[in-house]
VOKOL-462999 format. One record per residue (C-alpha): residue number from 1; residue in one letter; y, x, z. Coordinates in nm, 2 decimals. Layout:
BEGIN
FINU|NUM|A|Y|X|Z
...
//
This chain:
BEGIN
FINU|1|X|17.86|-1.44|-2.46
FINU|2|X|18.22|-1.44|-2.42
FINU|3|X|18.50|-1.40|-2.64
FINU|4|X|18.67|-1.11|-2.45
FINU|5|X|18.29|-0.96|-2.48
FINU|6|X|18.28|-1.06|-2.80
FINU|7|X|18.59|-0.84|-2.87
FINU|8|X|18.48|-0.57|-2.70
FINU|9|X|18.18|-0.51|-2.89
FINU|10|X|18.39|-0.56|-3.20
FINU|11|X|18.61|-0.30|-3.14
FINU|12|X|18.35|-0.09|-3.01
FINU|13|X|18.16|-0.14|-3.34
FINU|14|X|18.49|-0.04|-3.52
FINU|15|X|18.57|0.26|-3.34
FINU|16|X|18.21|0.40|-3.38
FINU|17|X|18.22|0.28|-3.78
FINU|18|X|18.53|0.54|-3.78
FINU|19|X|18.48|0.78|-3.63
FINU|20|X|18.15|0.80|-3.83
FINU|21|X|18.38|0.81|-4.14
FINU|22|X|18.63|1.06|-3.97
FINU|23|X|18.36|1.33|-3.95
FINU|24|X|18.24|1.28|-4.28
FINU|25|X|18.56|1.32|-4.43
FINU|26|X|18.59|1.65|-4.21
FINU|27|X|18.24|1.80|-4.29
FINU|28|X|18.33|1.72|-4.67
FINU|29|X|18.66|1.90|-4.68
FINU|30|X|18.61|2.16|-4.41
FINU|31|X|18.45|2.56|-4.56
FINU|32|X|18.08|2.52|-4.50
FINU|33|X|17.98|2.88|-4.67
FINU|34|X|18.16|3.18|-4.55
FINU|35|X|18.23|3.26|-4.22
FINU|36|X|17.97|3.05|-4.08
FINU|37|X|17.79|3.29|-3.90
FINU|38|X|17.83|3.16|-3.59
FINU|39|X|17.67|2.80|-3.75
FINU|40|X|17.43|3.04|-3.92
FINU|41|X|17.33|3.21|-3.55
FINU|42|X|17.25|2.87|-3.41
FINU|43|X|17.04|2.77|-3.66
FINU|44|X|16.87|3.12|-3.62
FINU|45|X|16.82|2.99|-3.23
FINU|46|X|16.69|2.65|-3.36
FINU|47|X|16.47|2.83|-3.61
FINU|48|X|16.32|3.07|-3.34
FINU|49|X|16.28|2.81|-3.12
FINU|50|X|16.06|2.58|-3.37
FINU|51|X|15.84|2.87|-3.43
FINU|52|X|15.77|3.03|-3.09
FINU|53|X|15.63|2.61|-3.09
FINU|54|X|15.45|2.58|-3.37
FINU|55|X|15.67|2.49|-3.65
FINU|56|X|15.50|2.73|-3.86
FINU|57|X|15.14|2.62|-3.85
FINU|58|X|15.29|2.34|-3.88
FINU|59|X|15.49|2.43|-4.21
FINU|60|X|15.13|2.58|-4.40
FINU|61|X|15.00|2.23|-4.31
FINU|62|X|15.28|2.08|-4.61
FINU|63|X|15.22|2.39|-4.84
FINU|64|X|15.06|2.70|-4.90
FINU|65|X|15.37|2.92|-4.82
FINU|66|X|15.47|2.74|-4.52
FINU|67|X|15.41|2.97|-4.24
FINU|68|X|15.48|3.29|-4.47
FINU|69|X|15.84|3.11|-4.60
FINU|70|X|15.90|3.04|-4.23
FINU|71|X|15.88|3.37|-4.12
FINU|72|X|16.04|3.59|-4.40
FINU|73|X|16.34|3.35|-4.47
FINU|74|X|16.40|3.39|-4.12
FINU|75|X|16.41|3.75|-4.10
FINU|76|X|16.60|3.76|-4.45
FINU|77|X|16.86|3.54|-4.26
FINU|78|X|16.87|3.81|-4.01
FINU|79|X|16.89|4.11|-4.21
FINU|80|X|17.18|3.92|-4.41
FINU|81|X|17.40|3.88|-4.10
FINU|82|X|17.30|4.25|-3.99
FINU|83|X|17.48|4.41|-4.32
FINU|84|X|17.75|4.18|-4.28
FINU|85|X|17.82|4.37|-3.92
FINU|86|X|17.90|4.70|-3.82
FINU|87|X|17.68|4.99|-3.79
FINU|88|X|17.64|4.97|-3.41
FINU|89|X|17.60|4.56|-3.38
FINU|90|X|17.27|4.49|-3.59
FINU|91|X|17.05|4.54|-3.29
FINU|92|X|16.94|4.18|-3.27
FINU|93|X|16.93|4.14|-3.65
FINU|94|X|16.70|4.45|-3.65
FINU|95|X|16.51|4.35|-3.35
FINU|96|X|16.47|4.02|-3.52
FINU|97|X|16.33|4.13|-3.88
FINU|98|X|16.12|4.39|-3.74
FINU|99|X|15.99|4.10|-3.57
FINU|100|X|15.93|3.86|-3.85
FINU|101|X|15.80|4.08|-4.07
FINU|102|X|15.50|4.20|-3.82
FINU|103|X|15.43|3.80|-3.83
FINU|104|X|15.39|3.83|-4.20
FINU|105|X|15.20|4.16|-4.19
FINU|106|X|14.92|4.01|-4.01
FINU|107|X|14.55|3.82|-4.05
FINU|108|X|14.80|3.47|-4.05
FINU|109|X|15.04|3.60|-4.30
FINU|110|X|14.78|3.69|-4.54
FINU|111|X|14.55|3.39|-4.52
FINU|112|X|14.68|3.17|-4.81
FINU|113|X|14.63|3.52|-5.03
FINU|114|X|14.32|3.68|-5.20
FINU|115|X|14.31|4.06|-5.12
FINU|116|X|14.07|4.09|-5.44
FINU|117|X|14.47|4.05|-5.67
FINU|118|X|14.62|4.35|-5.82
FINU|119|X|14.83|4.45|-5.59
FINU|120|X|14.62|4.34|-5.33
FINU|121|X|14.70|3.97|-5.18
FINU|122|X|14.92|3.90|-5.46
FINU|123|X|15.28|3.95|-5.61
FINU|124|X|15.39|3.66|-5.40
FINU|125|X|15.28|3.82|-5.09
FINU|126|X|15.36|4.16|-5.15
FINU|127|X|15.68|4.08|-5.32
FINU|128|X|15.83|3.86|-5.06
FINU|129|X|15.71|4.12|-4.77
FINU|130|X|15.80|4.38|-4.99
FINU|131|X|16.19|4.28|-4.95
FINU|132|X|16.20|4.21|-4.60
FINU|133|X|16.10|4.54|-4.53
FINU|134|X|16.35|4.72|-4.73
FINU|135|X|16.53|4.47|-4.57
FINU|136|X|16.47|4.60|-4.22
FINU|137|X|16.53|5.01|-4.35
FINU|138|X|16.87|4.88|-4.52
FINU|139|X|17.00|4.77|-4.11
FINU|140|X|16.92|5.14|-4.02
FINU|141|X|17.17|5.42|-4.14
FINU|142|X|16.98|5.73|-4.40
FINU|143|X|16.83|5.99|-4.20
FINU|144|X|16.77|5.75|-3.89
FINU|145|X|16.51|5.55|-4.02
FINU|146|X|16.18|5.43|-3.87
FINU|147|X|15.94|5.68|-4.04
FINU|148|X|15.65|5.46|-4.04
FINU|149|X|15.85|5.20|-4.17
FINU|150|X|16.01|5.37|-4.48
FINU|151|X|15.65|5.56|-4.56
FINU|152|X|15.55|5.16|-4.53
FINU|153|X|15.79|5.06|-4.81
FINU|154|X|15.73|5.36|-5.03
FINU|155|X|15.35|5.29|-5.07
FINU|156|X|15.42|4.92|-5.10
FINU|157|X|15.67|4.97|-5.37
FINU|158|X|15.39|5.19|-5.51
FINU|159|X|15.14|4.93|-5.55
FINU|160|X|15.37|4.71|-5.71
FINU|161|X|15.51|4.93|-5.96
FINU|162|X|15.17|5.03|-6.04
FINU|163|X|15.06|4.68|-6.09
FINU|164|X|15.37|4.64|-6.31
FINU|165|X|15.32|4.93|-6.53
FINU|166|X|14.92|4.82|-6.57
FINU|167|X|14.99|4.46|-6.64
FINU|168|X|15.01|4.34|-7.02
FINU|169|X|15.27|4.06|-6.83
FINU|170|X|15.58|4.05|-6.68
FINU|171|X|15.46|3.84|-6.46
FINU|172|X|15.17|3.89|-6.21
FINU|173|X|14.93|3.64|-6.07
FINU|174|X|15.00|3.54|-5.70
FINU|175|X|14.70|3.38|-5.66
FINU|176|X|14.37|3.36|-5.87
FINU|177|X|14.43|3.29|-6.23
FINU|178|X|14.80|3.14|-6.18
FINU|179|X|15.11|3.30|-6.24
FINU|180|X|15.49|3.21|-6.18
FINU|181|X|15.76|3.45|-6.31
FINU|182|X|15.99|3.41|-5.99
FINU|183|X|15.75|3.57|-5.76
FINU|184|X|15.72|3.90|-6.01
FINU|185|X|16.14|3.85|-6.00
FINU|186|X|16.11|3.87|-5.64
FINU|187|X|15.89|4.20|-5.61
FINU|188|X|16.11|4.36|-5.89
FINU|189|X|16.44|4.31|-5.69
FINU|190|X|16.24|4.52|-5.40
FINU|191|X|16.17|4.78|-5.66
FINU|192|X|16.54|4.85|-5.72
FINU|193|X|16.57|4.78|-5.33
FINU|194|X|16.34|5.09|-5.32
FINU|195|X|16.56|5.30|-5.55
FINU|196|X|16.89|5.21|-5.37
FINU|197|X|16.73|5.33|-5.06
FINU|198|X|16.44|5.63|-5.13
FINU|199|X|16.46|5.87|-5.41
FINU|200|X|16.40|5.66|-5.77
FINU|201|X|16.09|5.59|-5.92
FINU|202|X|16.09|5.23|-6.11
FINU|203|X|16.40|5.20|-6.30
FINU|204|X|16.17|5.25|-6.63
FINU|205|X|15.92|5.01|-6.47
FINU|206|X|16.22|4.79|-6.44
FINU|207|X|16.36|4.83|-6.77
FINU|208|X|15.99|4.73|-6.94
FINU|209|X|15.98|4.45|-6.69
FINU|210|X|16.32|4.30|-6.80
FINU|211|X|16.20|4.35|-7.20
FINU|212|X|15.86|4.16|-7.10
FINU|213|X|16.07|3.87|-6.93
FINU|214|X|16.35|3.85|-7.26
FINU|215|X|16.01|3.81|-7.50
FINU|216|X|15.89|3.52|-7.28
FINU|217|X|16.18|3.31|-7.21
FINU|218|X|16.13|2.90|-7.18
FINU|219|X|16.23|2.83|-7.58
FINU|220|X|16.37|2.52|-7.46
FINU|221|X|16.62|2.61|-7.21
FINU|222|X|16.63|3.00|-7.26
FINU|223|X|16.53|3.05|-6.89
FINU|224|X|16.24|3.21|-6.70
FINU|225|X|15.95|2.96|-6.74
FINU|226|X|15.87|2.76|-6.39
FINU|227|X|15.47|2.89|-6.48
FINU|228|X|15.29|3.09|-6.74
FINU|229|X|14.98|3.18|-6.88
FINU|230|X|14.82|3.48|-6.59
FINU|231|X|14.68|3.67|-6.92
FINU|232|X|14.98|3.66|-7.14
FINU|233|X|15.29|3.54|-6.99
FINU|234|X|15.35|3.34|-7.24
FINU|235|X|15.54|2.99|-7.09
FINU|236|X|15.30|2.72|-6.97
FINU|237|X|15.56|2.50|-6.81
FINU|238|X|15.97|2.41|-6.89
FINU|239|X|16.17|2.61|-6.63
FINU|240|X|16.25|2.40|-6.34
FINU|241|X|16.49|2.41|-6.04
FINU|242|X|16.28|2.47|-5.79
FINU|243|X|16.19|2.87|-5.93
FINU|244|X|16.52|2.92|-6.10
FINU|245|X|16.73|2.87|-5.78
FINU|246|X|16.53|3.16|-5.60
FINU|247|X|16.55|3.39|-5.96
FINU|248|X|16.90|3.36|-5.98
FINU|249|X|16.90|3.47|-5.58
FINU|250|X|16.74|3.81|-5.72
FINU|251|X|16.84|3.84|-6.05
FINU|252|X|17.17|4.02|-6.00
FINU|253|X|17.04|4.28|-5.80
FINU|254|X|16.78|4.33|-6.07
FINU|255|X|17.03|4.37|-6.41
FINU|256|X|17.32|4.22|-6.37
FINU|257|X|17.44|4.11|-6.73
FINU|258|X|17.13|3.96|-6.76
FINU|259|X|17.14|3.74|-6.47
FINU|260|X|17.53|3.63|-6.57
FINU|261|X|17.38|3.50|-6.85
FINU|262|X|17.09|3.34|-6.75
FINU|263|X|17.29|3.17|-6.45
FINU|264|X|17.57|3.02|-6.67
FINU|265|X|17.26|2.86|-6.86
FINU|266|X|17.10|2.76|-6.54
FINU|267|X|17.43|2.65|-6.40
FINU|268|X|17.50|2.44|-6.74
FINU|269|X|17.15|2.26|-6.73
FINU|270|X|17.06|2.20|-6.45
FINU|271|X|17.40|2.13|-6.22
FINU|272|X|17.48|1.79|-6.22
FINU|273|X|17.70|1.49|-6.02
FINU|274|X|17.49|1.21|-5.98
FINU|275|X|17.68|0.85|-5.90
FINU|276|X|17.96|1.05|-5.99
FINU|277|X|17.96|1.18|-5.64
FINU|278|X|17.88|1.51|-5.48
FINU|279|X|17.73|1.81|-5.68
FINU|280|X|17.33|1.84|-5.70
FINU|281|X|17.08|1.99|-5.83
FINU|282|X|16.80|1.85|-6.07
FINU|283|X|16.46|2.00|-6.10
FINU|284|X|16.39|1.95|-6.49
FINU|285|X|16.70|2.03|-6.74
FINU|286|X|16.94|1.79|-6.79
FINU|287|X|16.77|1.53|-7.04
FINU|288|X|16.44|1.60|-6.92
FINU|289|X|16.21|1.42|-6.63
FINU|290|X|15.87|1.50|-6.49
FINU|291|X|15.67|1.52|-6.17
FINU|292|X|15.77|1.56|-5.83
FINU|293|X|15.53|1.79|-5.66
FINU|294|X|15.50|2.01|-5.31
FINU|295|X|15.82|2.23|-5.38
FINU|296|X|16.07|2.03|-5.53
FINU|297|X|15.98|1.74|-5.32
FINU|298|X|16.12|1.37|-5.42
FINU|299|X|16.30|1.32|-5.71
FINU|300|X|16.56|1.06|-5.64
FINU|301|X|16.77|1.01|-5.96
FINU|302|X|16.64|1.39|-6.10
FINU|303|X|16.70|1.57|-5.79
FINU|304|X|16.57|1.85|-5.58
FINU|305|X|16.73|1.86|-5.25
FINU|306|X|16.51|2.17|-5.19
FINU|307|X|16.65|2.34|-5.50
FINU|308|X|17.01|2.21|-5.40
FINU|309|X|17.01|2.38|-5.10
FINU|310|X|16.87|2.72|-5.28
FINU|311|X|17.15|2.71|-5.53
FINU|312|X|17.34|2.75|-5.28
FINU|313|X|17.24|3.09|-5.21
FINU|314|X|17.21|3.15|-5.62
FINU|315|X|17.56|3.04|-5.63
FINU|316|X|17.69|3.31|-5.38
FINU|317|X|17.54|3.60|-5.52
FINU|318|X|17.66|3.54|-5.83
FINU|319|X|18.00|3.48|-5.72
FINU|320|X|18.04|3.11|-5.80
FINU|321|X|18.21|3.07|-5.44
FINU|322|X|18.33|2.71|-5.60
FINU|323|X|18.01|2.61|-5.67
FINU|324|X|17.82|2.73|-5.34
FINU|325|X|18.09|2.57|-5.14
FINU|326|X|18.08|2.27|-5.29
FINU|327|X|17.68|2.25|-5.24
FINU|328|X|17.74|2.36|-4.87
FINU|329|X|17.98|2.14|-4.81
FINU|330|X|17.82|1.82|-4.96
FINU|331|X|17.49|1.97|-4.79
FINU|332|X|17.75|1.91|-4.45
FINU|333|X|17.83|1.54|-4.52
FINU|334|X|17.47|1.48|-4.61
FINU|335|X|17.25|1.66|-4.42
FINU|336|X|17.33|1.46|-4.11
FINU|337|X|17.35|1.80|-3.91
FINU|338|X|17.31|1.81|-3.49
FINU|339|X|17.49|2.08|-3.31
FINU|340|X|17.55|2.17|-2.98
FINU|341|X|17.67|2.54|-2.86
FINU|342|X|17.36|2.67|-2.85
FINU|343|X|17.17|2.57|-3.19
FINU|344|X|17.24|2.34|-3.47
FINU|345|X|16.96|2.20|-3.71
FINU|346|X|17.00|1.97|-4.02
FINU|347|X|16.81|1.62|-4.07
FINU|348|X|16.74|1.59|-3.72
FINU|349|X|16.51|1.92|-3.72
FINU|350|X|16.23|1.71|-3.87
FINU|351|X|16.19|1.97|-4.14
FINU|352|X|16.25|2.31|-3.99
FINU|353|X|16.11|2.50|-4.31
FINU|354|X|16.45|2.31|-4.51
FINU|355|X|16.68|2.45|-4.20
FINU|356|X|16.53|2.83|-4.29
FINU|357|X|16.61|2.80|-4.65
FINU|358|X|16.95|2.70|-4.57
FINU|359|X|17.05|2.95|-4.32
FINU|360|X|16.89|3.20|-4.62
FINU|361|X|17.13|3.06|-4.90
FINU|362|X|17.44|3.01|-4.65
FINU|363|X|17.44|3.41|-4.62
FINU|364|X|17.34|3.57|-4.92
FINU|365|X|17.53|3.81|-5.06
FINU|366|X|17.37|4.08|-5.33
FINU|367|X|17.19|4.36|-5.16
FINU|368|X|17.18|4.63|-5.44
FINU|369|X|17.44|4.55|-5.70
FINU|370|X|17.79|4.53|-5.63
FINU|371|X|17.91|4.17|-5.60
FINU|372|X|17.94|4.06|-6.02
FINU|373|X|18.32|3.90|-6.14
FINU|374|X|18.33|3.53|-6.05
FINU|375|X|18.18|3.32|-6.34
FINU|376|X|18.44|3.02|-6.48
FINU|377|X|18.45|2.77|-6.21
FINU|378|X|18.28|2.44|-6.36
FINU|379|X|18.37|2.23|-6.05
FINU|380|X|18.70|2.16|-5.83
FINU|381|X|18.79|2.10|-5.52
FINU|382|X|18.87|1.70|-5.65
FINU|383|X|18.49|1.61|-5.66
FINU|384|X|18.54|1.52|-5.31
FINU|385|X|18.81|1.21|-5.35
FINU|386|X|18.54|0.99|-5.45
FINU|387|X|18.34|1.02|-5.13
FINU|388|X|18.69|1.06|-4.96
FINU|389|X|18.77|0.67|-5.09
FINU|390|X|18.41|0.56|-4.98
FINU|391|X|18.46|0.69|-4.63
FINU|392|X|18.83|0.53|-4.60
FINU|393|X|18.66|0.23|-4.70
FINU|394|X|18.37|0.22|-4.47
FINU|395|X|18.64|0.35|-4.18
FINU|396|X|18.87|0.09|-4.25
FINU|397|X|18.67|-0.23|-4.33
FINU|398|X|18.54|-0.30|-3.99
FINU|399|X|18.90|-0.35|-3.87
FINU|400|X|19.00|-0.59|-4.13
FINU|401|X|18.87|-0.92|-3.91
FINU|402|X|19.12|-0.81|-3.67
FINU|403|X|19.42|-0.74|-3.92
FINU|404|X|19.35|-1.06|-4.04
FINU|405|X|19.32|-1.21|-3.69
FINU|406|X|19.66|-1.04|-3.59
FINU|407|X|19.88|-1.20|-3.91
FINU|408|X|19.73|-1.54|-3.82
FINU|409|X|19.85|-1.54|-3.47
FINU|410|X|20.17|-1.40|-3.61
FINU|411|X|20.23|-1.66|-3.87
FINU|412|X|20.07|-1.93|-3.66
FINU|413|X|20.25|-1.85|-3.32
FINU|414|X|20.57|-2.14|-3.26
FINU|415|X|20.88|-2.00|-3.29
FINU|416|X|21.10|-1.96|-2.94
FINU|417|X|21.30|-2.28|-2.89
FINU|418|X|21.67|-2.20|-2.96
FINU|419|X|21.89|-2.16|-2.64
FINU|420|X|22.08|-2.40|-2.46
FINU|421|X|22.42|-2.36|-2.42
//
């Protein structure tokens, strides 16, 4: 090979190496969060895309929820960017929930679920389906609703404040003999969804519901437990991150002092910097280490990337806009997205189930309560500098062979004889 090929590649190398670093640096400092709806609607094409082929039977093949999260975090997605436009634009949102929600309310929806639970297929089921309707009747204005649809919502809500008020526990049993408090969080945020909506039935159902929970906190972090006992409530496992990020999602729109102070704890435990680098997420409390399992996925160095990418979400409804953004936008720099005009997926779309919950969490926004006063920020926009430094470095090294090149030849090169006279 020659030397001018040699080069060639070299610089090649260099430039690629740079410009590498150059858009790193620009995904870590540019917003990530708001005003991403036009990202957001991309990965909504993407997302629609990998189900219409299969990414959804493909999904319940990794989990049990995997086809049902699929579907309703795709039309919660929708529904999100619907109340964020006006009146006479939510067409496609609508369109697209109504749409979701019929895949959910169907013999593939329901399979993972036992129809013999109280309510019937379980609190995770009916919860989850519960909100995506009211979901769907928020996008239409009062008086102009889908009949069907709101007499739908008004005997779901039914069976799960029946359930509610009959139970001993807080927290009801999504499947057979197993309960975990964020799916009961989940179907009580659709109760005060029902409230906001049709005339008000639960708010004493709510209120003995938030007593139950305060009685059977985690002692050791002062959080929801990740799983209880189905009979009592009583905690059977330390909260982890994988639960809390989706309770905190809910929580304001369920009591909203509660949830400030339940997120500050969450927030205090569980938020970390690992390296010293970007902001993350671990799945057991500060302190603490256990198992990796199906939801949180690997645990590199304490870490959930699945609950990182919730937290997100958590983080904007509670109004910690430093926080989220600084999830979303290390989320950016490592998440090695692909766009072009049309969609954009994270990780190289290997994992379409991760691109749904992050289009979920990069719009949330409370749906009942009025947005709460921003917490005290516990990060700044200076975390970045020390992945700013490592991308400078790995932008600049591959050039230093030919700095060093250039001064030899300088130093090196004979000086100009001196002229004659």
């Amino acid at each position: 090979m020659s030397s001018t090929v040699r080069r060639v590649l070299r610089r090649s190398v260099a430039v690629a190496v740079s410009l590498c670093a150059l858009v790193g640096a620009i995904r870590l400092v540019a917003p990530a969060t708001a005003g991403d709806d036009a990202g957001v609607r991309r990965q909504l094409a993407f997302l629609r895309d990998a189900i219409d082929g299969g990414a959804a039977t493909d999904a319940q093949a990794l989990y049990p929820e995997g086809y049902f999260f699929m579907h309703v975090l795709y039309g919660l997605t929708w529904v999100d960017l619907g109340m964020r436009a006006k009146p006479g634009d939510r067409g496609t949102a609508l369109r697209e929930a109504r749409w979701a929600f019929t895949r959910l309310d169907s013999p593939a929806g329901r399979a993972p679920f036992s129809e013999d639970l109280t309510p019937s297929y379980g609190v995770f089921y009916r919860g989850w389906s519960n909100w995506l309707l009211g979901g769907v009747l928020s996008l239409q204005p009062a008086g102009h609703r889908d009949p069907g649809e709101e007499r739908r919502f008004a005997e779901d809500s039914a069976a799960l404040g029946a359930a509610f008020d009959a139970s001993a526990s807080p927290f009801l049993t999504a499947y057979p003999g197993q309960a975990w408090p964020v799916d009961s969080t989940v179907a009580v945020a659709s109760l005060r969804l029902h409230d906001a909506l049709l005339p008000a039935r639960y708010a004493a159902t709510v209120q003995r519901w938030l007593g139950g929970v305060r009685d059977r906190l985690d002692p050791r972090t002062g959080l929801m437990p990740h799983r209880v006992s189905a009979e009592t409530g009583e905690p059977a496992e330390v909260a982890r991150a994988t639960s809390q990020s989706i309770i905190h999602r809910f929580l304001p729109d369920i009591d909203p002092a509660f949830a400030r102070e339940q997120y500050l704890r969450f927030r205090d435990r569980y938020v970390v910097r690992p390296l010293g680098l970007g902001p993350a997420v671990r799945e057991y409390p500060d302190g603490m280490d256990g198992p990796a399992d199906v939801d949180s996925g690997p645990l590199p160095l304490g870490v959930s990337l699945s609950a990182t990418v919730v937290t997100i979400g958590a983080a904007q409804v509670n109004h910690d806009d430093a926080l989220a953004g600084a999830l979303a936008s290390y989320g950016e720099f490592a998440g090695v997205p692909l766009s072009t005009p049309w969609t954009k997926r994270y990780a190289f779309g290997l994992l379409p189930v991760g691109d749904a919950f992050l289009a979920w969490s990069k719009t949330a926004r409370p749906w009942v309560a009025a947005p709460p006063p921003a917490p005290p920020a516990s990060i700044t926009w200076w975390w970045r500098l020390p992945l700013l430094l490592i991308l400078t470095v790995f932008g600049t090294v591959p050039w230093l062979p030919a700095l060093r090149r250039g001064r030899a030849s300088r130093f090196w090169r004979p000086a100009a004889p001196a002229p004659t006279t």
